[in-house]
N, C-alpha and C positions, 0 to 999 in steps of 0.2 A: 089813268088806265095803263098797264103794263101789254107790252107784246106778247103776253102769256091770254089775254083776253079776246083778244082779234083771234077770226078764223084760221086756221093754217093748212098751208100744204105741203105735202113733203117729197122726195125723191121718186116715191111712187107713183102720188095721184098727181102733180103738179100740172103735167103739160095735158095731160086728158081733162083735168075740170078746168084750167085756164080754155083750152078748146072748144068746153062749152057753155062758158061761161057768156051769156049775153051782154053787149052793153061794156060801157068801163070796169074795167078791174085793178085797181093797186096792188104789188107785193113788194113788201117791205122785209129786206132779207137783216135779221136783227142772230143776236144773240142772249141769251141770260146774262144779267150783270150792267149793259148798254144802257148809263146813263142815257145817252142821245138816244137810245132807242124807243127808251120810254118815252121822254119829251114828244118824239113823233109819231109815239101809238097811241097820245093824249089830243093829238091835232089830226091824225087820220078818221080818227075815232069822231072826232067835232065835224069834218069833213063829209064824213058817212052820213050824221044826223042833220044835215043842211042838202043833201046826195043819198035818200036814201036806195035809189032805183040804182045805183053803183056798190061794187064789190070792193071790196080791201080784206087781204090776207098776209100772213106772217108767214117767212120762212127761218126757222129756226138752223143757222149757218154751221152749229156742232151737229146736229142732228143730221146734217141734211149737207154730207161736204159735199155728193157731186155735182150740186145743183149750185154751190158755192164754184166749184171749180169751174163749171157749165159758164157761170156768170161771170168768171174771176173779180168773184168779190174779193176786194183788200180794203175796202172803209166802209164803216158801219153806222148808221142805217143805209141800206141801199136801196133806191127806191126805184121802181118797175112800172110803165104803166100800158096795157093789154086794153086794144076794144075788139069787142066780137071774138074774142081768141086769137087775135092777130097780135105780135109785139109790137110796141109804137116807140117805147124812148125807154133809159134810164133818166129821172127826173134829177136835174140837179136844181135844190132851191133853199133857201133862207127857212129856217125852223116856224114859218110865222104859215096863217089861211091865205091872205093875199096873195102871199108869193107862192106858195102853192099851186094854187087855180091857176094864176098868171103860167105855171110852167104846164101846168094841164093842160092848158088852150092854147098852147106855144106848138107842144107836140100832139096834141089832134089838128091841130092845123097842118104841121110839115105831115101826113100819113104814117102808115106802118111803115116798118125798116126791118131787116135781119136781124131775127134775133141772135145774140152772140152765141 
């Protein structure tokens, strides 16, 4: 599955449907061409179908530079994870499910934080 298949948000709609977004949310800030970003829109994707009451979106980082700056993304995939609309963490974790969850349950456990 490419990042091009997952739902997206952009500059506009971002921080209003995150807001009301129920429940977990992933955004996975990629671009066109990102090897690694596909590998991870192939394991959000499998993530989703094991989670389906949970959201995962793409943010397209050429399309969409203020929310790149917003985030100051500089390494690609970056990965985001929002409950009830609140921010919780940038996720940092190993390309695998396991390690995944583990960093999902890491940061629901410590609560939200400011988002950047």
């Amino acid at each position: 599955m490419s990042p091009d298949a997952l739902p997206t948000l952009d500059d506009f709609d971002f921080h209003a449907r995150l807001a009301d977004q129920p429940g977990v949310a992933l955004v996975m800030f990629t671009r066109p061409g990102c090897s690694a970003c596909r590998h991870w829109a192939q394991l959000l994707a499998e993530w989703h179908r094991q989670h389906p009451e949970h959201a995962v979106y793409a943010v397209d980082v050429e399309q969409n530079m203020a929310l790149a700056r917003e985030f100051d993304i500089f390494h690609l995939p970056s990965l985001h994870l929002y409950v009830d609309g609140e921010y919780h963490a940038e996720l940092q974790s190993e390309a695998r499910l396991p390690k995944l969850q583990a960093a999902i349950a890491a940061a629901l456990a410590a609560g939200p934080r400011e988002a950047p």
